[in-house]
C-alpha positions as CSV (number, residue, x, y, z in Angstrom):
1,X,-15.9,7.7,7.1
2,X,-13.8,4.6,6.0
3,X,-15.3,2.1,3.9
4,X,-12.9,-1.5,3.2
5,X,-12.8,-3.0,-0.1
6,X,-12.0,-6.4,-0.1
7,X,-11.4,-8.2,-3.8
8,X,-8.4,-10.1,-5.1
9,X,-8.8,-8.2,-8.4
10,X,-7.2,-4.8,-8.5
11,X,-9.9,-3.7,-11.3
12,X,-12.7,-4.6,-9.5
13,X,-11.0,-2.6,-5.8
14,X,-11.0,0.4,-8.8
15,X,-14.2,0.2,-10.2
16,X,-16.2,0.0,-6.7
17,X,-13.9,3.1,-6.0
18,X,-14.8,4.9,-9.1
19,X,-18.4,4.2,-9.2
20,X,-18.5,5.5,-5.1
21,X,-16.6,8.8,-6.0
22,X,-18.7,9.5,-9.2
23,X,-21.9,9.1,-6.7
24,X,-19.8,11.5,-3.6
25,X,-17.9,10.0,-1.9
26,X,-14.7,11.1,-0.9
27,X,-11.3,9.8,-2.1
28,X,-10.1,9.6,1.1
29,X,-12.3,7.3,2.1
30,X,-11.2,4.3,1.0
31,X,-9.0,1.1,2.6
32,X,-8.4,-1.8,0.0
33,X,-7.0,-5.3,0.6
34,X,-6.4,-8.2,-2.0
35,X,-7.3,-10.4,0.5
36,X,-9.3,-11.5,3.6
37,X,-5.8,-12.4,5.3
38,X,-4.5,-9.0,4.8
39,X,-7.6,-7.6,5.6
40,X,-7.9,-8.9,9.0
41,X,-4.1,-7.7,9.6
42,X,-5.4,-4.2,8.5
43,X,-8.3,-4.2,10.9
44,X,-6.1,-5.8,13.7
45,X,-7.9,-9.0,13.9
46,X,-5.0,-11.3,12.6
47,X,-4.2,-12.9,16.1
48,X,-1.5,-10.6,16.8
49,X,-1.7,-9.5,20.8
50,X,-2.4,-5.9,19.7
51,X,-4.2,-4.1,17.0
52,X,-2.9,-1.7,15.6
53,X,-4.2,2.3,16.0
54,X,-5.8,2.6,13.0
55,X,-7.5,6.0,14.3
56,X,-10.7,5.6,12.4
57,X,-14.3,4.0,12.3
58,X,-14.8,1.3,10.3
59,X,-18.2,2.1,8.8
60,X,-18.5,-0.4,5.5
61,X,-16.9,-3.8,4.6
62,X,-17.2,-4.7,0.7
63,X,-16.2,-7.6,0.4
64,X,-15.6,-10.4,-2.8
65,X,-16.6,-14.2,-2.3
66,X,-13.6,-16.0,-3.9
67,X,-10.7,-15.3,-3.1
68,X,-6.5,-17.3,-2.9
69,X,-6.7,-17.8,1.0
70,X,-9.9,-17.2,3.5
71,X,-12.8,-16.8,1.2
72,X,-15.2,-13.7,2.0
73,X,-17.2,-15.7,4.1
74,X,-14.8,-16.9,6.6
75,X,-13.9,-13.2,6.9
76,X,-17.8,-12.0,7.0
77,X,-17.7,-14.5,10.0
78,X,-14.2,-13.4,11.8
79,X,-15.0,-9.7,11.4
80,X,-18.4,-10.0,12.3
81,X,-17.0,-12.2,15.8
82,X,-14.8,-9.7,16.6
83,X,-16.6,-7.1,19.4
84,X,-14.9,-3.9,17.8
85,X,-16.6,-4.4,14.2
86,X,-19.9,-5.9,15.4
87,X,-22.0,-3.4,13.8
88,X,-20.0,-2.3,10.9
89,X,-22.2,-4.0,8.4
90,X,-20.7,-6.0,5.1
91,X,-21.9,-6.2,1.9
92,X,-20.6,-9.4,0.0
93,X,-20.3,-8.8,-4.0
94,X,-19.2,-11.4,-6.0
95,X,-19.9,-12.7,-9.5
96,X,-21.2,-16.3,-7.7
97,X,-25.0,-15.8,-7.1
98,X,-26.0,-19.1,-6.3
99,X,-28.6,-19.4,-3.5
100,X,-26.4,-21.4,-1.0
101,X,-23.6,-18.3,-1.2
102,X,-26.6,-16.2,-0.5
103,X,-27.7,-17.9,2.4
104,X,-23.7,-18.6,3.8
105,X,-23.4,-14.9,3.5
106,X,-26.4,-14.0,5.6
107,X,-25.9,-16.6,7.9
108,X,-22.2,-15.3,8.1
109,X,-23.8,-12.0,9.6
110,X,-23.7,-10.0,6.0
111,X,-26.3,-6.9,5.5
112,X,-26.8,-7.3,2.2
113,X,-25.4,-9.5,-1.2
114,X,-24.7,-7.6,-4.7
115,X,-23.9,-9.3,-7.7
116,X,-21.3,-8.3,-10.4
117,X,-21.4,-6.8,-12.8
118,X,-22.2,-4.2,-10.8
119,X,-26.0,-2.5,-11.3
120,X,-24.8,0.8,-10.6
121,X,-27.6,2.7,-9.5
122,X,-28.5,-0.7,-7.4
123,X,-25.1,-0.6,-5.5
124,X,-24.9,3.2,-4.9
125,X,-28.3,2.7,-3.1
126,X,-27.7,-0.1,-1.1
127,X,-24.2,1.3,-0.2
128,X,-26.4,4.5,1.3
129,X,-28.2,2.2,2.7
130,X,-26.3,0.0,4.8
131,X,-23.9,3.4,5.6
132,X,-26.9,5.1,6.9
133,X,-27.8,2.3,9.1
134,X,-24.2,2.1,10.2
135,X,-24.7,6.0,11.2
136,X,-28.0,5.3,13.3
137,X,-26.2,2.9,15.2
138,X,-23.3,5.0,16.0
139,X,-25.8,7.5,16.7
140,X,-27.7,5.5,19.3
141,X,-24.7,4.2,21.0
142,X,-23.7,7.6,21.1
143,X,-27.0,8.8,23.2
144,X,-26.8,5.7,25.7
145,X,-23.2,6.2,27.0
């Protein structure tokens, strides 16, 4: 399982970390970028002719609001677009909760919209959540082929 965390702020990449490890998760499963641009160079979606073999599964894209460069919407959007990471689902989490982010967000093809501070019961379960969906999916896919 590989789960991306997207925030210009290294504290809040190590808190979303900390609090997914104290509720299970494993160490290893965790990709962080400080931005969207570095992000979509990660994931192979940065208009280069060939992504790169990154030899797992995206399953989770968390993913901050503002940020120096493409904001987490425009990335929502561009990894959302792009065929390989249709269904990985994203979470947006920022410290903006004004209804028009909201709606961007959703209408940007995010699952789900958390606001910091983090509630951190709130975020464990909506993490599950949206990682257990990703799993039915896979699973699904799985039984068509």
């Amino acid at each position: 399982m590989k789960i991306l965390i997207v925030d210009d702020m290294e504290t809040n990449r190590d808190l979303i970390k900390q609090v997914l490890i104290d509720a299970g998760y494993a160490e290893s499963s965790f990709l962080f970028e400080e931005s969207a641009d570095k992000a979509f160079n990660l994931l192979g979606i940065d208009g280069s002719s060939e992504p790169p073999d990154t030899g797992y599964e995206l399953d989770l894209v968390l993913m901050d609001i503002a940020m120096p460069g493409t904001d987490g919407i425009e990335a929502c959007k561009k990894i959302k677009s792009t065929e390989r990471f249709q269904d990985t689902p994203v979470i947006m989490v920022s410290a903006m909760s004004d209804t028009k982010l909201l709606l961007l967000s959703f209408n940007a093809g995010a699952v789900d919209f958390i606001a910091k501070p983090l509630n951190i019961d709130e975020f464990v379960v909506r993490v599950r959540s949206a990682l257990k969906t990703k799993q039915r999916i896979d699973q699904l896919k799985s039984q068509a082929n």
